[in-house]
C-alpha positions, 0 to 999 in steps of 0.5 A: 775143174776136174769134173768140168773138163772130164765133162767138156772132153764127154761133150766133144766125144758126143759131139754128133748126138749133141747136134741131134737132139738141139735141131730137134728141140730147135724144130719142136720149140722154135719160139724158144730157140729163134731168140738165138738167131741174131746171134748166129755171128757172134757165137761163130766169133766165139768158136774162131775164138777158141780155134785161135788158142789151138792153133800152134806154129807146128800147124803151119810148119806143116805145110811147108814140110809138105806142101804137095798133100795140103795142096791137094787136100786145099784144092780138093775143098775149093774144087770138089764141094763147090762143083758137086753143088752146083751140080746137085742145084742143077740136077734136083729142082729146088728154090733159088734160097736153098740153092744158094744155100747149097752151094754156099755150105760148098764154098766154105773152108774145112770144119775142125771137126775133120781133124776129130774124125781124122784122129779117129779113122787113124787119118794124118791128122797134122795134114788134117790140121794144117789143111783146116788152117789154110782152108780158113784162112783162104776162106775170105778170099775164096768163099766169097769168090765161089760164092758169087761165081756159083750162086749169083744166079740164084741170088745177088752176091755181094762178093765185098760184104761177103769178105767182109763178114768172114774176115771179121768173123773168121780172122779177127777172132782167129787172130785174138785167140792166136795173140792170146796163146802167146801173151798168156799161155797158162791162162790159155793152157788152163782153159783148154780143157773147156774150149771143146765145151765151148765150140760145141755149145756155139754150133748147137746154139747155130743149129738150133736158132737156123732150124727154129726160125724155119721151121715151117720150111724145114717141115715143107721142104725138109727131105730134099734139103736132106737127100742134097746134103747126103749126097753132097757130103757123101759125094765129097768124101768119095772123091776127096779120097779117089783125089788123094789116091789119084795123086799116089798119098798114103792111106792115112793121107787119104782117109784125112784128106777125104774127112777133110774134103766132105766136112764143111765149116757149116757154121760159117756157112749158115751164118752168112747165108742168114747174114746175106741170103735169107734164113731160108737159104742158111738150112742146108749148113743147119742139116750139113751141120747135123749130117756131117757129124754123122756120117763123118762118125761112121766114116771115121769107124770104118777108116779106122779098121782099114789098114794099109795091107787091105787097101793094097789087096783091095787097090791091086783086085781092082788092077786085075 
């Protein structure tokens, strides 16, 4: 049991490289990853599900001992990501599947990888957690919502289906998981160990079965679909970071709201984009999926040499 969860906590740390090399085995073997694409739901019920025996009551305590900062962090992602891709499908030509794709990945709530690189940029990390939390559980409401505000003009939008999929995908098994915890919480405590394992292997899975199936429009369209997710993602951070400071938090509530802002539930994403778009328009939460991973990486390291006297220098040289 022992090798197993040393196993499980090596596969969380590597998460990003994880990612990595199962897009590439799922571009260069799509016949032997595409038999995983109708199962693209399930997988993402089994990675709730394992989020749902995480989550604690303290989480939600957290918001109400400061609902200020998770406003904001809750805002920044409904506001930010969503504008910034609309923006991005309006300045850089591309198909209405990918657009709506883009700006899909935009509406969806925080990825619990956030709280990862929020621990490892020495970030807030119970903000980050509780801004996860309500983000997912908002995510029914306002996913669809943005969703069909922002890309019914590229492709219909059936709002109510929409809510739907994600109560059923989202909720239902946040809710188990929850229940679980608390009607068996040795049971859960000793399968801990084994959830990062499990959540990385259901978005590997995800990743490689959008990438397989599309290859062949990855290998046309592929570089834009990548320079929109950069910039979307990388816009994200800049300005969920510029937001908090605006709104005068701490440094460690900035580095997490930031994380928080930039980094999607890309797996939510590129389930209901193949659920209710097209595979085609499930690509870009495929490539945020991988690129997230990554620049959330690099990001984390240099918020992590970044201390509260450098960011009041560096705040105080700008002044003047």
């Amino acid at each position: 049991m022992k090798t197993i969860a040393a196993f499980s906590n090596f596969v969380g740390r590597s998460f990003a490289i994880w990612v990595i090399v199962f897009a590439v085995l799922g571009f260069v073997l799509p016949s032997t990853f595409s038999i995983f694409a109708p199962w693209i739901v399930v997988l993402l019920g089994i990675i709730m599900f394992g989020m749902g025996l995480t989550i604690s009551a303290k989480d939600f305590a957290e918001v109400a001992r400061r609902p200020f900062d998770v406003t904001i962090g809750v805002a920044g992602q409904f506001l930010i990501m969503p504008l910034l891709a609309v923006l991005l499908t309006r300045l850089i030509p591309m198909s209405p599947e990918v657009a709506a794709g883009v700006i899909l990945v935009g509406c969806c709530p925080g990825g619990t990888a956030s709280n990862v690189m929020t621990y490892l940029g020495k970030g807030d990390v119970a903000l980050s957690v509780a801004c996860t939390s309500v983000t997912t559980l908002l995510a029914p409401i306002m996913t669809p919502f943005l969703a069909w505000m922002f890309a019914s003009q590229y492709l219909p939008v059936d709002a109510m289906s929409m809510f739907l999929s994600i109560v059923k995908v989202i909720l239902v098994p946040l809710a188990l998981g929850f229940v679980l915890q608390k009607l068996a919480p040795k049971l859960v405590k000793g399968a801990e160990p084994m959830l990062p394992l499990v959540s990385v292997a259901g978005i590997v899975l995800i990743v490689s079965a959008v990438v397989a199936v599309n290859k062949a429009n990855i290998a046309q369209s592929g570089l834009m679909i990548f320079a929109v997710v950069v910039l979307h993602n990388g816009l994200g951070l800049l300005l969920g970071y510029f937001a908090a400071r605006a709104a005068g938090l701490s440094l460690a509530k900035r580095k997490a709201i930031a994380i928080e802002v930039g980094m999607q539930n890309s797996g939510l994403g590129a389930a209901l984009a193949n659920a209710h778009f097209s595979p085609l328009a499930a690509v870009p939460s495929a490539v945020f999926s991988v690129w997230h991973n990554i620049s959330g990486a690099l990001v984390a390291n240099y918020f992590s040499r970044i201390t509260d006297d450098e960011a009041t220098a560096k705040t105080a040289s700008q002044k003047a």
